[in-house]
C-alpha positions as a Markdown table, in Angstrom:
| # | Residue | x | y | z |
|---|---|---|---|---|
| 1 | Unk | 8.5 | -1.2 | 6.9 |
| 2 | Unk | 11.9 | -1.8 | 7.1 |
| 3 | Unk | 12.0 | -5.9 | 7.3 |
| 4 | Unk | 9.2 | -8.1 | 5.4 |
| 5 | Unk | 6.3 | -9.7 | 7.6 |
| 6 | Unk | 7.2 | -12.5 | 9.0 |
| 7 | Unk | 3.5 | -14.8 | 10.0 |
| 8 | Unk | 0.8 | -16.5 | 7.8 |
| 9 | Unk | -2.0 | -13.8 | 7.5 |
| 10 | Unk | -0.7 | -9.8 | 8.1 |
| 11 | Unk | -2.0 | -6.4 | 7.6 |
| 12 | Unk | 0.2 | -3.5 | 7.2 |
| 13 | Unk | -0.1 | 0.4 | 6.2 |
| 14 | Unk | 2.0 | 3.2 | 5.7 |
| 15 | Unk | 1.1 | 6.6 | 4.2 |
| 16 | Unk | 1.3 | 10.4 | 4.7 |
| 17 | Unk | -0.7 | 13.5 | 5.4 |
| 18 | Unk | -0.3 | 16.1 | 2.6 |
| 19 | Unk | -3.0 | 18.6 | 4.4 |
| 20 | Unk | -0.4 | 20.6 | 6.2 |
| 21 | Unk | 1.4 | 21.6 | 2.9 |
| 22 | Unk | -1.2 | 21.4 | 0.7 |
| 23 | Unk | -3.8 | 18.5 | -0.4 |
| 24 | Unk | -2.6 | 16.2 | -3.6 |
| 25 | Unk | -4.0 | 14.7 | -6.2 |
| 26 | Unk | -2.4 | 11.5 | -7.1 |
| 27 | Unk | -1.8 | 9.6 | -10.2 |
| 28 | Unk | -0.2 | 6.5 | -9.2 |
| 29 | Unk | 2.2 | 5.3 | -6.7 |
| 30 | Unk | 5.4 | 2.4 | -6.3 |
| 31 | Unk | 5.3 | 0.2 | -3.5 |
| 32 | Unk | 8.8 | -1.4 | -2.6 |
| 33 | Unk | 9.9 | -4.8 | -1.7 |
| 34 | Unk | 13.3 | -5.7 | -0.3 |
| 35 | Unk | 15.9 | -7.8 | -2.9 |
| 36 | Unk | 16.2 | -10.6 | -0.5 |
| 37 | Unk | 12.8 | -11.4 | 0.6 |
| 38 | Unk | 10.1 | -9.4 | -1.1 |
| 39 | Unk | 7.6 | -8.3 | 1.2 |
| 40 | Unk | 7.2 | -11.2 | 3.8 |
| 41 | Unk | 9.5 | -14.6 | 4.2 |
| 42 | Unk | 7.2 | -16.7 | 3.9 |
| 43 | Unk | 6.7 | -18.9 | 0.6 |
| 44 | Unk | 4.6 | -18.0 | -2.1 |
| 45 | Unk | 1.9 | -15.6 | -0.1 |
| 46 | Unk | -0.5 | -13.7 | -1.9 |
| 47 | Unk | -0.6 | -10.0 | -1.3 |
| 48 | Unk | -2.9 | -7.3 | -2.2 |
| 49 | Unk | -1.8 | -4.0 | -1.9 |
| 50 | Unk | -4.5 | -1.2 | -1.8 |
| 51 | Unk | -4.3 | 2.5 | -2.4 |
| 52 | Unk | -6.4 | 5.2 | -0.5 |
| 53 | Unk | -7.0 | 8.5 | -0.1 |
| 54 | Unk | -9.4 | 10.5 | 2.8 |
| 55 | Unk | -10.2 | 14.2 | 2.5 |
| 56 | Unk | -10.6 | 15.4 | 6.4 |
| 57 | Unk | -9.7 | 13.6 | 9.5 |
| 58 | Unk | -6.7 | 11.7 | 9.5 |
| 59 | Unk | -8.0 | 7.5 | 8.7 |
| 60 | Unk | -8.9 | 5.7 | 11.8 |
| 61 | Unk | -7.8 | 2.6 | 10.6 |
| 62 | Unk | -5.9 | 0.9 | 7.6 |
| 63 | Unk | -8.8 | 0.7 | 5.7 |
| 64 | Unk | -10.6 | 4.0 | 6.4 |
| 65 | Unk | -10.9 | 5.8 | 3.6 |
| 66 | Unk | -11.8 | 5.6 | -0.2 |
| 67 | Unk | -10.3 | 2.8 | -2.5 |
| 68 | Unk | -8.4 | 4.4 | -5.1 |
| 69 | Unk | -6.9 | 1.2 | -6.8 |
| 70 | Unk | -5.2 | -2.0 | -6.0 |
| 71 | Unk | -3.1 | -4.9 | -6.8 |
| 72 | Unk | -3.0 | -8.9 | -6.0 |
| 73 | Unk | -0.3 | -10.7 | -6.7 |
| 74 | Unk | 2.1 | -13.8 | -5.3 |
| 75 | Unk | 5.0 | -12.4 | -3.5 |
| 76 | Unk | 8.8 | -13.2 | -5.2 |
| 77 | Unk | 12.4 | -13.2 | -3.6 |
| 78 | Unk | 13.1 | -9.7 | -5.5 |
| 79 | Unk | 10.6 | -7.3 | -5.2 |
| 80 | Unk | 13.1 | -4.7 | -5.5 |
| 81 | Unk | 11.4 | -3.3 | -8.8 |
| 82 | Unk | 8.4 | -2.2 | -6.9 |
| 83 | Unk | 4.3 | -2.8 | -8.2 |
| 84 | Unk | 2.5 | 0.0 | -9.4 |
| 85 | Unk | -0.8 | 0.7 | -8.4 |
| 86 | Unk | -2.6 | 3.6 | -10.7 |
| 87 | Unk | -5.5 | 5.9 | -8.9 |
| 88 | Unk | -9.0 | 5.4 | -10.3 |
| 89 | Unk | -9.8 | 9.1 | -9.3 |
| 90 | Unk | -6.9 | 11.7 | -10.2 |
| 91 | Unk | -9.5 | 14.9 | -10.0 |
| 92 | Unk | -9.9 | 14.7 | -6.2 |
| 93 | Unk | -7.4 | 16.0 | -4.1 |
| 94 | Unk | -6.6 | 14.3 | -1.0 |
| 95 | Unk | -5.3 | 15.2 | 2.3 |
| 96 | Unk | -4.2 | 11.6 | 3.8 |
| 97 | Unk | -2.7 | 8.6 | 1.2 |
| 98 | Unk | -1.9 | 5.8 | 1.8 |
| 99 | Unk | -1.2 | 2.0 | 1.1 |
| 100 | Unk | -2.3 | -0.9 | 2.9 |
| 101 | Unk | -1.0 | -4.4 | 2.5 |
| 102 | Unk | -2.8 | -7.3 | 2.9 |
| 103 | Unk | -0.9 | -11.0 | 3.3 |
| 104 | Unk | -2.4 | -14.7 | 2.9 |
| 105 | Unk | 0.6 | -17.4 | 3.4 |
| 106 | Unk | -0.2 | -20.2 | 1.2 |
């Protein structure tokens, strides 16, 4: 996403397909905010940002596929640091990752 949501409750995912090269294991990943607005103008939202992984068949949906970790936290101006969000399983290895984001406005 190139600009931060912009609305009171928002769902957004990106991700990619590693099946082509070869399927990956993963250990952790950074999720970036812009410097100027974090990761939605609004004030003080909440966001959870969750980490997946699907062997198979590309994910139907944001949410389709196994929860590999995730973080909740109230969004800041800067987010230009990014949040780490560590895998639960680091054995598997995974054809489709991906994070979804998850916004409540307060």
């Amino acid at each position: 996403m190139s600009t931060p949501l912009d609305t009171k409750n928002a769902a957004a995912h990106i991700g990619k397909s590693t099946s082509v090269a070869a399927p990956t294991a993963i250990e952790s990943v950074t999720v970036f905010g812009s410097n100027d607005h974090g990761y939605c103008s609004n004030t003080n939202p909440s966001i959870t940002i969750t980490l997946y992984g699907k062997t198979g068949s590309a994910p139907a949906s944001r949410t389709d596929g196994t929860t590999l970790g995730s973080t909740t936290f109230t969004d800041t101006a800067n987010e230009s640091t990014g949040r780490q969000i560590n895998s639960s399983d680091t054995a598997t290895y995974w054809d489709h990752v991906w994070v979804g984001m998850s916004i409540v406005a307060n």
